[in-house]
C-alpha positions as CSV (number, residue, x, y, z in Angstrom):
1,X,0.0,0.0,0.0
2,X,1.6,3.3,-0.9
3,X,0.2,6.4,0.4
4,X,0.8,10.1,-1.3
5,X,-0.8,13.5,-0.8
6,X,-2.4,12.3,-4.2
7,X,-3.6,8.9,-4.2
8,X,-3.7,5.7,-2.7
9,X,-2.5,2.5,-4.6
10,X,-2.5,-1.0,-3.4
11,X,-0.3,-3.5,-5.3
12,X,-1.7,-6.5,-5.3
13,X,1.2,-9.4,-4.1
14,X,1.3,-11.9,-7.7
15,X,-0.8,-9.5,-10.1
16,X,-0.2,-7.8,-12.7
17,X,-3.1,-4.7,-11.9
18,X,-2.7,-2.2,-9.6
19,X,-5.6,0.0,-7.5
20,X,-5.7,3.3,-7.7
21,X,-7.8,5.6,-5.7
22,X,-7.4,9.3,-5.6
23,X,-7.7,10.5,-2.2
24,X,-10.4,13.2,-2.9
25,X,-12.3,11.0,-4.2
26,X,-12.6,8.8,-1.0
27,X,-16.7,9.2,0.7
28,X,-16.3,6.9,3.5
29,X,-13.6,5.7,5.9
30,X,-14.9,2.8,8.5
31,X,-12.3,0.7,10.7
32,X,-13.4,-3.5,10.6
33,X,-12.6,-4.8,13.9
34,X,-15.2,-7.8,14.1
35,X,-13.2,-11.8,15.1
36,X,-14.4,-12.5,11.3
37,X,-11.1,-12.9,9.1
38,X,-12.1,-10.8,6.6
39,X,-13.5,-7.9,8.7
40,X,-10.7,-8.0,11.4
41,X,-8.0,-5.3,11.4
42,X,-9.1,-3.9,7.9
43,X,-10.4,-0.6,6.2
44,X,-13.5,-0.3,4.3
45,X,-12.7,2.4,1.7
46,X,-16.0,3.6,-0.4
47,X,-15.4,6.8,-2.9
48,X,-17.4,8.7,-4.7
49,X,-18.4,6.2,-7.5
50,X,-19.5,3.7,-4.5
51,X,-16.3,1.5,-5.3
52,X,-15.7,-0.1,-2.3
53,X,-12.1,-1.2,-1.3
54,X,-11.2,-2.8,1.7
55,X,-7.8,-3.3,3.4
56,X,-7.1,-5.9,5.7
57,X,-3.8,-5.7,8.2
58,X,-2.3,-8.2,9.8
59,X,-1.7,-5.9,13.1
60,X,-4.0,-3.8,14.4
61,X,-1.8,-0.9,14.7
62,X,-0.9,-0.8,11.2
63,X,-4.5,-0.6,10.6
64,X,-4.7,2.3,13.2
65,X,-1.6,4.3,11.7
66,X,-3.1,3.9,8.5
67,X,-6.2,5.1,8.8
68,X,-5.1,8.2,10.4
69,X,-3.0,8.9,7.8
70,X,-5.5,8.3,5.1
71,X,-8.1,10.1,6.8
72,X,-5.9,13.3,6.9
73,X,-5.5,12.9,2.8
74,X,-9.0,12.2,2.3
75,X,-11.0,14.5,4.6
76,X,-8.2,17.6,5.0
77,X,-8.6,20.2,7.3
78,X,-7.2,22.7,5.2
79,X,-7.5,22.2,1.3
80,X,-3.9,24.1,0.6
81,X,-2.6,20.5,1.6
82,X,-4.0,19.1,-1.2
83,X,-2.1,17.7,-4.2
84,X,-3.7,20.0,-6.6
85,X,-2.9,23.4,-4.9
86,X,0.8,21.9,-4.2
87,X,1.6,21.1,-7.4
88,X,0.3,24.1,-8.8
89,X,2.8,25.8,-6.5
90,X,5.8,24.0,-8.1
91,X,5.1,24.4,-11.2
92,X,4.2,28.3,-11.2
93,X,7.5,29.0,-8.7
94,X,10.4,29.9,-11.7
95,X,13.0,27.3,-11.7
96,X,16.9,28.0,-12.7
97,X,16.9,26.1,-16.1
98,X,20.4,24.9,-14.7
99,X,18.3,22.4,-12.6
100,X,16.6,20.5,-15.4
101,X,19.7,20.9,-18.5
102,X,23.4,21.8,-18.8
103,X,23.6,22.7,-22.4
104,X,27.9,22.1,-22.6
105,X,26.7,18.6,-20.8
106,X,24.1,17.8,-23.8
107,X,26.5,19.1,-26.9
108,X,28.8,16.7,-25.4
109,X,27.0,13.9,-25.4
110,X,26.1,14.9,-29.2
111,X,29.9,14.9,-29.6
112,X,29.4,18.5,-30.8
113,X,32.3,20.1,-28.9
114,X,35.4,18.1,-30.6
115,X,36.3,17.0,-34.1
116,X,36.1,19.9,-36.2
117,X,33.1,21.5,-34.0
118,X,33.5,23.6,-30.9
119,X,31.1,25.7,-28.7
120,X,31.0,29.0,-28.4
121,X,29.1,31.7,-25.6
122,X,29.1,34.0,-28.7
123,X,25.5,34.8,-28.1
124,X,25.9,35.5,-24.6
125,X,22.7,37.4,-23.2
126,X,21.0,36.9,-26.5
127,X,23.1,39.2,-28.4
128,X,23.0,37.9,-31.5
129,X,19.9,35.9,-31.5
130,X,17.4,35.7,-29.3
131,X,15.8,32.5,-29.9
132,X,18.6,30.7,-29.8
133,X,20.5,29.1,-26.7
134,X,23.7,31.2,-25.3
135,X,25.8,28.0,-25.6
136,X,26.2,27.0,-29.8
137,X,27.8,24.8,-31.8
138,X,29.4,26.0,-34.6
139,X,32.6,25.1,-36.9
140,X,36.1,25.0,-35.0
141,X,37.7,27.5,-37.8
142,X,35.2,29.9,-37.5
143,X,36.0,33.1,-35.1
144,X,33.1,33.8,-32.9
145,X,33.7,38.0,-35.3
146,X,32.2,35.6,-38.5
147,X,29.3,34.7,-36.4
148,X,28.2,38.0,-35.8
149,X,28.4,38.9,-39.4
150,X,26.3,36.2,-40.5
151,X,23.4,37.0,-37.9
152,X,23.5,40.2,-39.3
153,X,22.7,38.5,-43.1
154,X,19.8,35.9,-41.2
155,X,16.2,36.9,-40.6
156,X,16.0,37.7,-36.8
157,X,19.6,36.7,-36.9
158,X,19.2,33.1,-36.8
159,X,22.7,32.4,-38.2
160,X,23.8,28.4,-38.9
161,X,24.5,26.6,-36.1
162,X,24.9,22.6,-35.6
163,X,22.5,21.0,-33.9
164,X,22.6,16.8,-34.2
165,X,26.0,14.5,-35.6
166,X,25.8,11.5,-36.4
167,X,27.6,9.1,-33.7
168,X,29.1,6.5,-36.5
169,X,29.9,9.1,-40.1
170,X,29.7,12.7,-38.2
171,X,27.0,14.0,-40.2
172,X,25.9,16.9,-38.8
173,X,22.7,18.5,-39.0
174,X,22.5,22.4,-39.1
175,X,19.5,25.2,-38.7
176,X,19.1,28.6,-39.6
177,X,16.7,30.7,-41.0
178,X,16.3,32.7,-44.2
179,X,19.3,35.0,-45.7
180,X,18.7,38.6,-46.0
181,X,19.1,39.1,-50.0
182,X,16.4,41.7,-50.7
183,X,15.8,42.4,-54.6
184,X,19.1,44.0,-54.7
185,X,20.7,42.9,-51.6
186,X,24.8,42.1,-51.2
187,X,25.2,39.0,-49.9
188,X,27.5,38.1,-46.9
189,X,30.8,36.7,-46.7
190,X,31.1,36.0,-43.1
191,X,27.6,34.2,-43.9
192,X,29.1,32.2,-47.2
193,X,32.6,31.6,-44.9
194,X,30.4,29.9,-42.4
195,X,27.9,27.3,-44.4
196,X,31.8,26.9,-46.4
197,X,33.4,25.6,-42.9
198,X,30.4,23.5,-42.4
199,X,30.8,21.2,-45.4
200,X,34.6,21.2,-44.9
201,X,34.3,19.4,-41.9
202,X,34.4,16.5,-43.6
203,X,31.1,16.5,-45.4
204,X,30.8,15.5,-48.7
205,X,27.5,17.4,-49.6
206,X,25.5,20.3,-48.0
207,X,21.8,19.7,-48.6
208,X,19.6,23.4,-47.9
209,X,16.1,22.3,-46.9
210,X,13.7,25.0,-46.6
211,X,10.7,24.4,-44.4
């Protein structure tokens, strides 16, 4: 039987169900102490639906202990115990995004940090773009000065940056978002440099697919 400020659930010993009971739900609580075996030391449980549940203990001070404790869950005296209002606490409280992700730890385990790619803090406080992360990958032989002249050439300045490689061949695959040309437009070296150091690192082909 395990107990949380959500539910009850009873796992069955040999079965392959479970029972599961939210603790709101619960109507009636009634302690069985009668000589009969399957009244003595057990809780009758009855929710809402009139499903009826009942627990039998083999001491009768588990039984007690534990029907305290699931009366306090299912009959609370104050409702900011509650599961509901508790979890709506943690997830409306802002959380450092360092908790959950470590974007150096995740480009590593992409391998995206060796080999021809590196990372770079170039877009540090969202300089450079702000829908992208502060931590990129981008080419090793690219300075972090090329970067900033291709966001300058890249719709909301969305320049290339890596973003998958293959563990086994290394193919990498990169995002970005559409060049600045205009009718007239010059184009960008820094921006032409940059998809050039891409293929070169040991790419054959450079496929542009546009979404």
């Amino acid at each position: 039987v395990v107990l949380t400020n959500y539910r009850l659930v009873f796992l069955p010993e040999n079965k392959d169900f479970t029972v599961d009971v939210p603790n709101l739900s619960i109507w009636k609580l009634k302690k069985g102490t009668k000589v009969k075996i399957h009244k003595k030391n057990s809780i009758l449980i009855q929710n809402k639906e009139y499903r009826k549940l009942n627990l039998q203990f083999s001491r009768k001070s588990d039984m007690n202990v534990a029907f305290l404790e699931l009366s306090k869950q299912a009959f609370p005296e104050n409702l900011n115990s509650v599961f509901a209002f508790t979890y709506y606490k943690f997830v409306t409280e802002p959380l450092p995004l360092s908790q959950f992700y470590d974007p150096i730890q995740e480009y590593q385990r992409l391998n995206m940090s060796s080999r021809g790619l590196r990372l770079t803090e170039a877009n540090n406080d969202y300089k450079l773009c702000s829908t992208y992360p502060q931590v990129l990958s981008v080419p090793a032989s690219v300075p972090d000065s090329r970067l900033g002249g291709s966001a300058k050439f890249r719709s909301r300045g969305r320049f290339p940056v890596f973003v998958w490689r293959h563990p086994l061949n290394s193919a990498t695959v990169a995002r970005s978002s559409q060049p600045c040309f205009g009718m007239w437009g010059p184009g960008s070296q820094d921006d032409e440099k940059l998809l050039a150091s891409m293929r070169n690192g040991g790419q054959t082909y450079l496929h542009v697919l546009d979404s």
